[in-house]
PDB file of N, CA, C and O in Angstrom, chain B, residues numbered from 101:
ATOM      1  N   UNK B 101       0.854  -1.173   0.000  1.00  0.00           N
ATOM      2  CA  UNK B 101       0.000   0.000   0.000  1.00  0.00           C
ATOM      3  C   UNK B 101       0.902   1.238   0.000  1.00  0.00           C
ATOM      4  O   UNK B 101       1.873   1.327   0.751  1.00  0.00           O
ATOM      5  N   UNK B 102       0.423   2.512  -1.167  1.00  0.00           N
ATOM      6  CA  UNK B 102       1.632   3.380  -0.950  1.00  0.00           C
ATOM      7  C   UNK B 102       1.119   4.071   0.191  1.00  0.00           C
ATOM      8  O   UNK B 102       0.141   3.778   0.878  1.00  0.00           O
ATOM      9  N   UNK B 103       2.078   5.223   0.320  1.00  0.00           N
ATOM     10  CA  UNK B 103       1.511   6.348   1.153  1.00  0.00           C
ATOM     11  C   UNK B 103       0.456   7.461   0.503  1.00  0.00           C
ATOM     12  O   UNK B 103      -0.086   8.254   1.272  1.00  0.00           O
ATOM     13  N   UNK B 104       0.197   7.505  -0.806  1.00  0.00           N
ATOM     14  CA  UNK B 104      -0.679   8.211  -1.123  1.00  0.00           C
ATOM     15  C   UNK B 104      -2.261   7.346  -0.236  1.00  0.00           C
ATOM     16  O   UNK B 104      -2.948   7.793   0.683  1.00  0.00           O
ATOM     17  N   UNK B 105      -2.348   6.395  -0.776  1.00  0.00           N
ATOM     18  CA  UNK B 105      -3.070   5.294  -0.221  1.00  0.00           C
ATOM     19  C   UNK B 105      -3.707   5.599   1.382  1.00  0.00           C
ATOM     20  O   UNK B 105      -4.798   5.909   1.860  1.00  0.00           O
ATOM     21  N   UNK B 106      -2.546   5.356   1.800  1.00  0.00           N
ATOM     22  CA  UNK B 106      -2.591   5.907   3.475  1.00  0.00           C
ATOM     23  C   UNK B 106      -3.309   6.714   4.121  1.00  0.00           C
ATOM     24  O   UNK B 106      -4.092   6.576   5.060  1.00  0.00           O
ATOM     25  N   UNK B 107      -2.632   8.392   2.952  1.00  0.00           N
ATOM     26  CA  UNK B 107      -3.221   9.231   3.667  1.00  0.00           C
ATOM     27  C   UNK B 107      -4.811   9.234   3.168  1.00  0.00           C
ATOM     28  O   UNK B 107      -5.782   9.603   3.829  1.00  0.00           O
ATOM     29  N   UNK B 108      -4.791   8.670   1.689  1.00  0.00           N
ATOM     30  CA  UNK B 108      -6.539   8.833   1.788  1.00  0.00           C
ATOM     31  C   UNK B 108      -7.394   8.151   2.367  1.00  0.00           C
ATOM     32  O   UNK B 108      -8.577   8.490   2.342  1.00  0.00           O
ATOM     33  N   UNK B 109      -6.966   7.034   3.014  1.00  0.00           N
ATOM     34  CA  UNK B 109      -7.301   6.015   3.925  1.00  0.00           C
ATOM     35  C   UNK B 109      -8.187   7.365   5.389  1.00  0.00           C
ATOM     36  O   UNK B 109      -9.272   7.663   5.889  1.00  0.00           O
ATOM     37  N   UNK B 110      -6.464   7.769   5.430  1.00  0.00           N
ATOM     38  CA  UNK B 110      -6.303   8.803   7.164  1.00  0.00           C
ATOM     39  C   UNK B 110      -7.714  10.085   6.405  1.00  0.00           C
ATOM     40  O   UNK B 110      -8.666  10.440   7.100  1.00  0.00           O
ATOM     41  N   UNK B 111      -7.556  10.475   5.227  1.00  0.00           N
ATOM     42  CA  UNK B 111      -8.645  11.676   5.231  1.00  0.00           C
ATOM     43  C   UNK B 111      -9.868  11.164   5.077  1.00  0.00           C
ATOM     44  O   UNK B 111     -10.709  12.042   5.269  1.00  0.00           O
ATOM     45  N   UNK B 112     -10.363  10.062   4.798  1.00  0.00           N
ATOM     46  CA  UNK B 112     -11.869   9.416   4.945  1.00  0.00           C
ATOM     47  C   UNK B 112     -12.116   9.583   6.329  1.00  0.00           C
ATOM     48  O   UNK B 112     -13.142  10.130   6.734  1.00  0.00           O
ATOM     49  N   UNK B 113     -10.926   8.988   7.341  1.00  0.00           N
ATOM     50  CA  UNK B 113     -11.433   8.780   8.735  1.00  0.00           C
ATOM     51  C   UNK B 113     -11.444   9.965   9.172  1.00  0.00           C
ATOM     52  O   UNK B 113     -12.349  10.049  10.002  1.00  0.00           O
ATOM     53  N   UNK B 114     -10.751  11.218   9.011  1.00  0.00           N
ATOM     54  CA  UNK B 114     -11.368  12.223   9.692  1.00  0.00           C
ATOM     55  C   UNK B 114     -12.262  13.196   9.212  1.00  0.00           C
ATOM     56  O   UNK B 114     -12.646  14.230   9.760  1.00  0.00           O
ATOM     57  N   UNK B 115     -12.605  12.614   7.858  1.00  0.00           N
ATOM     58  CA  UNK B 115     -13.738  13.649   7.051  1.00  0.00           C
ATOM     59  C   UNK B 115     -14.971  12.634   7.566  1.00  0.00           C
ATOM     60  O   UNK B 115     -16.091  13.006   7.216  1.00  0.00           O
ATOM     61  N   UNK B 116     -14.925  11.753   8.128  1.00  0.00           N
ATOM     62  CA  UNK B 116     -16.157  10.921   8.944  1.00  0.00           C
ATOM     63  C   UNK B 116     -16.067  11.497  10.097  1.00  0.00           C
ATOM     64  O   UNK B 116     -17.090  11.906  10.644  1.00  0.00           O
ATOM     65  N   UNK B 117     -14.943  11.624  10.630  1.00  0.00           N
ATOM     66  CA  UNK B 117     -15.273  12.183  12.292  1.00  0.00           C
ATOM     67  C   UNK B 117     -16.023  13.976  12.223  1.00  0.00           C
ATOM     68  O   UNK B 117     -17.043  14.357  12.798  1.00  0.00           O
ATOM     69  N   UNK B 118     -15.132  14.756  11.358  1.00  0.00           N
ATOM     70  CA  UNK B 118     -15.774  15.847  11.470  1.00  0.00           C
ATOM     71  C   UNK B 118     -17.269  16.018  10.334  1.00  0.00           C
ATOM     72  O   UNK B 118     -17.982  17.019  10.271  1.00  0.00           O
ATOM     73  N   UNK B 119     -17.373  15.236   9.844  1.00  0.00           N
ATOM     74  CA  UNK B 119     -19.228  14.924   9.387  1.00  0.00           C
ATOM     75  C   UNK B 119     -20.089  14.441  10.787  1.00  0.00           C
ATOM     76  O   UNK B 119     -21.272  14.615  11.081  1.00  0.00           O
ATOM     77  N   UNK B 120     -18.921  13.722  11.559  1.00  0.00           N
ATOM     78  CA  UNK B 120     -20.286  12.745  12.619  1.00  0.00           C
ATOM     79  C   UNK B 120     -20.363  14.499  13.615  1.00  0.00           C
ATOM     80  O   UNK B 120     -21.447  15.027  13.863  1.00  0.00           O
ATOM     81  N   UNK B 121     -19.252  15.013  13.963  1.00  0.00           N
ATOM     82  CA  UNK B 121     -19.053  16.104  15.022  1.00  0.00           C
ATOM     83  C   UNK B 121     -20.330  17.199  14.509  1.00  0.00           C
ATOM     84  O   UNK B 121     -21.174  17.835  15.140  1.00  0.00           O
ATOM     85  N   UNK B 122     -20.050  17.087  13.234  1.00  0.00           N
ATOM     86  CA  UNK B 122     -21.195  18.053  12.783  1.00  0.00           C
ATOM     87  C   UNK B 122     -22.597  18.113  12.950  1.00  0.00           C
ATOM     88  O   UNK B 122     -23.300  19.077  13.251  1.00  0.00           O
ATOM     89  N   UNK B 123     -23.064  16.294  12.577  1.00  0.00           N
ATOM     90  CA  UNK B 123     -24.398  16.323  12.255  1.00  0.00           C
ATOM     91  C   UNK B 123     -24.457  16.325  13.760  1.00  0.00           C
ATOM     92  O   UNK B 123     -25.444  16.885  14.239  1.00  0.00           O
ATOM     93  N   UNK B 124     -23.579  15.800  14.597  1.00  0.00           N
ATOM     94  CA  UNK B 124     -24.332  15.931  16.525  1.00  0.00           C
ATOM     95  C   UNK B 124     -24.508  17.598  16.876  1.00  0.00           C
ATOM     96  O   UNK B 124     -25.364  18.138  17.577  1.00  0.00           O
ATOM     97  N   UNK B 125     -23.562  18.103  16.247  1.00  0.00           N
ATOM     98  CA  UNK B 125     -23.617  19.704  16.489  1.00  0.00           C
ATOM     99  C   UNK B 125     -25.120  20.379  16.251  1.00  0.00           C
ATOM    100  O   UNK B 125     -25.831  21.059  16.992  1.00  0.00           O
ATOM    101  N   UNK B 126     -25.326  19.786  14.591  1.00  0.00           N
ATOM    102  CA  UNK B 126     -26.394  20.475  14.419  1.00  0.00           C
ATOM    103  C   UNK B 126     -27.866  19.997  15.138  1.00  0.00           C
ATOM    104  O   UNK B 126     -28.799  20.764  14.899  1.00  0.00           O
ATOM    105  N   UNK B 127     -28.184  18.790  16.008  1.00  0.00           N
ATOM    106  CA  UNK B 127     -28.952  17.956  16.529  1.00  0.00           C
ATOM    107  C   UNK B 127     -29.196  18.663  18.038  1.00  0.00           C
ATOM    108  O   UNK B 127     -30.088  18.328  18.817  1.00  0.00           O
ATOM    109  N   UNK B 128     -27.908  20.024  18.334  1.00  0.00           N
ATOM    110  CA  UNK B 128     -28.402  20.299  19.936  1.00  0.00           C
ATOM    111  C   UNK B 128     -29.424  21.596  19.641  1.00  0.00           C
ATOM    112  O   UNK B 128     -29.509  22.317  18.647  1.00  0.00           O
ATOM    113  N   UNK B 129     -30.103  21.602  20.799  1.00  0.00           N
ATOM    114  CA  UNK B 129     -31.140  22.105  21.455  1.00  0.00           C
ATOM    115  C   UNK B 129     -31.229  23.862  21.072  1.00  0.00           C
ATOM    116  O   UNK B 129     -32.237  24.550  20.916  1.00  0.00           O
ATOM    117  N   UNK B 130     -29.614  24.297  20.988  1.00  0.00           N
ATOM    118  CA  UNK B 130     -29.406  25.685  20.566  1.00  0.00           C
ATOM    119  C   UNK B 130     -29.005  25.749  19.158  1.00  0.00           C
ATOM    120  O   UNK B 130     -28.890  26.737  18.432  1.00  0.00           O
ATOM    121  N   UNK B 131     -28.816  24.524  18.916  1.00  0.00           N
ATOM    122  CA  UNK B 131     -28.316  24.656  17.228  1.00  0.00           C
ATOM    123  C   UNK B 131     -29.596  24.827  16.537  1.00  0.00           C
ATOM    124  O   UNK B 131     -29.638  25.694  15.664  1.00  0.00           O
ATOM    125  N   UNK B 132     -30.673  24.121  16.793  1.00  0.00           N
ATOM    126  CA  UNK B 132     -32.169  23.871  16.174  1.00  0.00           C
ATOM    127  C   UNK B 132     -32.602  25.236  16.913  1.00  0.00           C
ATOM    128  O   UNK B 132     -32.628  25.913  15.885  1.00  0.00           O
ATOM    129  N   UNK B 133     -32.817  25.783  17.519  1.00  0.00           N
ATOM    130  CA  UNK B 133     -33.199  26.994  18.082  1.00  0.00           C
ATOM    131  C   UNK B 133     -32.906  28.392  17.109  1.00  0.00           C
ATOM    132  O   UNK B 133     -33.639  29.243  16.604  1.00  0.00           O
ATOM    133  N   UNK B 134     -31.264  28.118  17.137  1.00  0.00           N
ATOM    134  CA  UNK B 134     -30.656  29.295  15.954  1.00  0.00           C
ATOM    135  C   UNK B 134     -31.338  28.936  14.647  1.00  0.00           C
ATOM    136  O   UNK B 134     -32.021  29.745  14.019  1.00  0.00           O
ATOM    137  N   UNK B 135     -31.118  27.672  14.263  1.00  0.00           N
ATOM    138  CA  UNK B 135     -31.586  27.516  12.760  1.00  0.00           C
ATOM    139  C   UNK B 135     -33.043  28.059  12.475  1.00  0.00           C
ATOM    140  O   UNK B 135     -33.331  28.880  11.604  1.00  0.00           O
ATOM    141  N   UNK B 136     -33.766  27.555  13.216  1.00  0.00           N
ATOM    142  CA  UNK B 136     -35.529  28.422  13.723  1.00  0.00           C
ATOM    143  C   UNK B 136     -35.069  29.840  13.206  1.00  0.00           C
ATOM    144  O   UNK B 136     -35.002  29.967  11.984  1.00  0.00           O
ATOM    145  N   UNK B 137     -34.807  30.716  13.849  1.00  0.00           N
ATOM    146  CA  UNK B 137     -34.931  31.966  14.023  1.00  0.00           C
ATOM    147  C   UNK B 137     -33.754  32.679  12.831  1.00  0.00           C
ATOM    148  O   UNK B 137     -34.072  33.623  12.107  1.00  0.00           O
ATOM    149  N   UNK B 138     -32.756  32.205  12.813  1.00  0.00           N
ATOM    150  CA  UNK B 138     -31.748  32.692  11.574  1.00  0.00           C
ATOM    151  C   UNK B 138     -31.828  32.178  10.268  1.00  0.00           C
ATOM    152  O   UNK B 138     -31.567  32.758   9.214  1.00  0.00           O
ATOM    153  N   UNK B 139     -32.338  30.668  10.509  1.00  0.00           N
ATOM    154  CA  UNK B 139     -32.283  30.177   8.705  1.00  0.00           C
ATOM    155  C   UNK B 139     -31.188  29.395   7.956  1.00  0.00           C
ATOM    156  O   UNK B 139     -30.888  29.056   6.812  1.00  0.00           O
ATOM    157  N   UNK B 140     -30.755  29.293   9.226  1.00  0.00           N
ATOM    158  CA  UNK B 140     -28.884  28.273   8.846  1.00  0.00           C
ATOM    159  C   UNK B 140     -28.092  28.324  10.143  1.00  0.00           C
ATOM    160  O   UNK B 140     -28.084  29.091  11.107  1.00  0.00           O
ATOM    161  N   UNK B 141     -27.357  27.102   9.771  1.00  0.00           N
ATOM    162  CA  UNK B 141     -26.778  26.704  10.776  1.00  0.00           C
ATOM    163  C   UNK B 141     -25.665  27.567  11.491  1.00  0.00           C
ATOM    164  O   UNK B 141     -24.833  27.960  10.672  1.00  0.00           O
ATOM    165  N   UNK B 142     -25.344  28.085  13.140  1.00  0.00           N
ATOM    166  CA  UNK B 142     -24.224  28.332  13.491  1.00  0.00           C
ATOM    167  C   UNK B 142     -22.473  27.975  11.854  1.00  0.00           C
ATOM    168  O   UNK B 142     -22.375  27.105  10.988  1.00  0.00           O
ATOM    169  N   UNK B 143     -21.591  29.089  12.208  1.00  0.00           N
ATOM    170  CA  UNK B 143     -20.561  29.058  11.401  1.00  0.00           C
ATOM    171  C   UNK B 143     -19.606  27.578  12.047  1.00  0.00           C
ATOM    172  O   UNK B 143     -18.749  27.169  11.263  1.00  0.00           O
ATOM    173  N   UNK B 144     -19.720  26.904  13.234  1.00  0.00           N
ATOM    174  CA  UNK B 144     -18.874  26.151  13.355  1.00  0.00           C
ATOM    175  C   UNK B 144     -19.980  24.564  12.956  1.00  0.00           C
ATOM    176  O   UNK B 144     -19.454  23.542  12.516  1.00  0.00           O
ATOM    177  N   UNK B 145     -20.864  24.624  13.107  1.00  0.00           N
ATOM    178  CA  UNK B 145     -21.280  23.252  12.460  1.00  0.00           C
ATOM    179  C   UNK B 145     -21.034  23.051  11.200  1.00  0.00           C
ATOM    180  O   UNK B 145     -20.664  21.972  10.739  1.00  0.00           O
ATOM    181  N   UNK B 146     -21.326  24.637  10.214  1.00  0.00           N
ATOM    182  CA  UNK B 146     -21.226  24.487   8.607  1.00  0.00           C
ATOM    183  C   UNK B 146     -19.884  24.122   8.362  1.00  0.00           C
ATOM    184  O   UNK B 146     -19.497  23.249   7.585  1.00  0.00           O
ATOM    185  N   UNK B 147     -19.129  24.935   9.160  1.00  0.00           N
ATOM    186  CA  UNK B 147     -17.153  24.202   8.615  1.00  0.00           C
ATOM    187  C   UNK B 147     -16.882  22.834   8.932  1.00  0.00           C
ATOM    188  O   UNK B 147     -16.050  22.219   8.264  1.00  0.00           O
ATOM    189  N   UNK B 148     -17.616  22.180  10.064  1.00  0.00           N
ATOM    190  CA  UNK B 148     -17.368  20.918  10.594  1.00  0.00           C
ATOM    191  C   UNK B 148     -17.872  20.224   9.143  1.00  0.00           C
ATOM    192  O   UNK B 148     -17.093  19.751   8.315  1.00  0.00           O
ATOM    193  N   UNK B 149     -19.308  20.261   9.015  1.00  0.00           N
ATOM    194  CA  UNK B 149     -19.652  19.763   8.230  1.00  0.00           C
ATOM    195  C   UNK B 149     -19.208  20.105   6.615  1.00  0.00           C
ATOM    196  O   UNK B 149     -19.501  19.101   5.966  1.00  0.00           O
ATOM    197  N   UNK B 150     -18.643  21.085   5.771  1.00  0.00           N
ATOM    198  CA  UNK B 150     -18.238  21.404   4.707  1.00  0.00           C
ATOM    199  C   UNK B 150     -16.503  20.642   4.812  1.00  0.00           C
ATOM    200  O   UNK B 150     -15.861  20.195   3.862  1.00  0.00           O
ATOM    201  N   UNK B 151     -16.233  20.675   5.745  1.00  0.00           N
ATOM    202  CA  UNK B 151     -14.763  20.274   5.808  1.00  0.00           C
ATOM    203  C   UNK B 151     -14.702  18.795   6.254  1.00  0.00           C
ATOM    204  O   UNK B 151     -13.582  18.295   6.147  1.00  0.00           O
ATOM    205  N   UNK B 152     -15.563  18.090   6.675  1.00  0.00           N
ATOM    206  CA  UNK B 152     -15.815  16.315   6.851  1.00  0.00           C
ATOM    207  C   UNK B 152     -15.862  16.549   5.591  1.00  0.00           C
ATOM    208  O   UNK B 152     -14.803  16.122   5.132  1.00  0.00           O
ATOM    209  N   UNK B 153     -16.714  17.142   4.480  1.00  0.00           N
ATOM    210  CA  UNK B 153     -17.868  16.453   3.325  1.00  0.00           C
ATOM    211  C   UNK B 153     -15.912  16.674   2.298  1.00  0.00           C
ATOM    212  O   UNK B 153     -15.251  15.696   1.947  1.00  0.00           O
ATOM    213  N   UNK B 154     -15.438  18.252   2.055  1.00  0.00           N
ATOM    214  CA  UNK B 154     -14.374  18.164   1.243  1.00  0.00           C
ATOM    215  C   UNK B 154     -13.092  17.104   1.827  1.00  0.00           C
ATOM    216  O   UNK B 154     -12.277  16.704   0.995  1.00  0.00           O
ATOM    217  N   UNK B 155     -12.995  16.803   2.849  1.00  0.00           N
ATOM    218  CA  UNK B 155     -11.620  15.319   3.187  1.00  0.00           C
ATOM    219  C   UNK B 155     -12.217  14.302   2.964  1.00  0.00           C
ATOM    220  O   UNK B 155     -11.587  13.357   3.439  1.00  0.00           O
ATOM    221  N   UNK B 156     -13.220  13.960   2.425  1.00  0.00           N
ATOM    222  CA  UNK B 156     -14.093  12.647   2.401  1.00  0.00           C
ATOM    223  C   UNK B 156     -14.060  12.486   0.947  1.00  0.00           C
ATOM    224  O   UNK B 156     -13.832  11.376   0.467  1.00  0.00           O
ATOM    225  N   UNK B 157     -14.312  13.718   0.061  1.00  0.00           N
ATOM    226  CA  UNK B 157     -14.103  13.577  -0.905  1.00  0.00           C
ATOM    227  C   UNK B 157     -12.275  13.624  -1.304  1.00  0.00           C
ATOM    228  O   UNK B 157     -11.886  12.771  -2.102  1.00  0.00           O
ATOM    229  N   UNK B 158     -11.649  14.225  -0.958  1.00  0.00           N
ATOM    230  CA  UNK B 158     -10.392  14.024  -1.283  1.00  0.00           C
ATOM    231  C   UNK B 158      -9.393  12.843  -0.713  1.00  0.00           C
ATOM    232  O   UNK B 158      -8.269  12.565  -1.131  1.00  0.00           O
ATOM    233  N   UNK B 159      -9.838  12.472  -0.063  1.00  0.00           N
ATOM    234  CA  UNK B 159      -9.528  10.974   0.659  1.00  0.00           C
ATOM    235  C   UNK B 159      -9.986   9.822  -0.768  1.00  0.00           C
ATOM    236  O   UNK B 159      -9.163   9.035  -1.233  1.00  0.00           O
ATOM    237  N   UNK B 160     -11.501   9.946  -1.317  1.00  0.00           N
ATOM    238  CA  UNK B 160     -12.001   8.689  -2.161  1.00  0.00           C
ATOM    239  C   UNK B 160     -11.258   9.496  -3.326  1.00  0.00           C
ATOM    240  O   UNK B 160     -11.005   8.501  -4.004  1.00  0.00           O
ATOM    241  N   UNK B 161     -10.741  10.506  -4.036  1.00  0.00           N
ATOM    242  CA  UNK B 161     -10.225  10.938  -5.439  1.00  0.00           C
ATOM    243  C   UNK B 161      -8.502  10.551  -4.749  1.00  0.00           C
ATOM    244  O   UNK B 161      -7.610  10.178  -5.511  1.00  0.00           O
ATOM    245  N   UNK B 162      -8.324  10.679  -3.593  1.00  0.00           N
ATOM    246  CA  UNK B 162      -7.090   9.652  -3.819  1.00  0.00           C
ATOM    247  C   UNK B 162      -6.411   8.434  -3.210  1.00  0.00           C
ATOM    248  O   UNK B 162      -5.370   8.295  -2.568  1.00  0.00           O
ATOM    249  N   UNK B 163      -7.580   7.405  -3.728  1.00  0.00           N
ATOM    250  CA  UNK B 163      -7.447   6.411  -3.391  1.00  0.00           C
ATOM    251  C   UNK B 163      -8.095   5.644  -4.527  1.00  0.00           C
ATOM    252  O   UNK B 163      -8.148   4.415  -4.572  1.00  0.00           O
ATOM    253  N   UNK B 164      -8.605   6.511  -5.482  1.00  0.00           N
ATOM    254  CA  UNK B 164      -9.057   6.148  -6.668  1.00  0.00           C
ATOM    255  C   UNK B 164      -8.071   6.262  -7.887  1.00  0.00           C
ATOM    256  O   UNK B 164      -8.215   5.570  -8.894  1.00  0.00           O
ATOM    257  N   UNK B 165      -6.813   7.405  -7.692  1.00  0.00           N
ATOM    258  CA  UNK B 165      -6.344   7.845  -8.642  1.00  0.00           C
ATOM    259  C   UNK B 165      -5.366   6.320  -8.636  1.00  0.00           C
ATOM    260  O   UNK B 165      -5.177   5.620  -7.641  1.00  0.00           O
ATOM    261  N   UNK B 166      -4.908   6.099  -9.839  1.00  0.00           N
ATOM    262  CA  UNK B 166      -3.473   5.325  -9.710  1.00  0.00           C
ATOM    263  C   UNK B 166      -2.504   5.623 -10.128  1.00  0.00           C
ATOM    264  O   UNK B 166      -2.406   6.412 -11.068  1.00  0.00           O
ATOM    265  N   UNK B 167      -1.661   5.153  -9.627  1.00  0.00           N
ATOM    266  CA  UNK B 167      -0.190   6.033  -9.882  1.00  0.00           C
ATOM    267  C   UNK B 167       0.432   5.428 -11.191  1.00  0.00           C
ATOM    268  O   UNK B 167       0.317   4.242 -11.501  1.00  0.00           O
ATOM    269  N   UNK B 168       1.307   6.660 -12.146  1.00  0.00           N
ATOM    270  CA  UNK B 168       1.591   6.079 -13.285  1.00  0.00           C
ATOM    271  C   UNK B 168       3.089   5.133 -13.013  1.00  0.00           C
ATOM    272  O   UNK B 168       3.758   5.626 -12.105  1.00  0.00           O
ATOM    273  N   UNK B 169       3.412   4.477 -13.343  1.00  0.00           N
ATOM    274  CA  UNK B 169       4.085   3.338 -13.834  1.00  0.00           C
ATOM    275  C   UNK B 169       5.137   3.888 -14.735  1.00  0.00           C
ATOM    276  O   UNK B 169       4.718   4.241 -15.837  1.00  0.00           O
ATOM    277  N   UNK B 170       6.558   4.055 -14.485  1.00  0.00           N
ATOM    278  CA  UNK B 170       7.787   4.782 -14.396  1.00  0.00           C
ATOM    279  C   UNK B 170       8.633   3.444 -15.678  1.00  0.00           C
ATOM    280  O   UNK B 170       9.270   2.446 -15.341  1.00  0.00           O
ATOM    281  N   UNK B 171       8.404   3.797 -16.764  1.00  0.00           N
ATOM    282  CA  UNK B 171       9.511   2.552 -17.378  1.00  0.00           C
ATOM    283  C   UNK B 171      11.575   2.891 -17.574  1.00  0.00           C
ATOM    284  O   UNK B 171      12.308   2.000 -18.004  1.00  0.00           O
TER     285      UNK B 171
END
């Protein structure tokens, strides 16, 4: 397994942790309260969640790419 491999391995797992941090963020009592009355979420759930969703995707584009082959 290279290390490109690795790290997209390592950015799935923390573009899952900061997606899970998010959706619990947006699930409390003052988060649903703000969203009521403002229309969108607090600025730290949207980065939790925009920044899980972009390492999740750049984790699967490289672990998809393959490496070229050097003759």
């Amino acid at each position: 397994m290279s290390i490109r491999h690795i790290f997209g391995v390592l950015l799935i797992a923390a573009g899952a942790a900061l997606l899970y941090f998010g959706y619990q963020s947006s699930q409390t009592l003052g988060e649903q309260v703000y969203e009521t009355f403002v229309g969108r979420f607090t600025d730290t759930t949207t980065l939790y969640l925009i920044a899980g969703t972009a390492a999740s995707i750049c984790g699967l584009v490289m672990l998809a790419i393959r490496g070229t082959s050097r003759a």
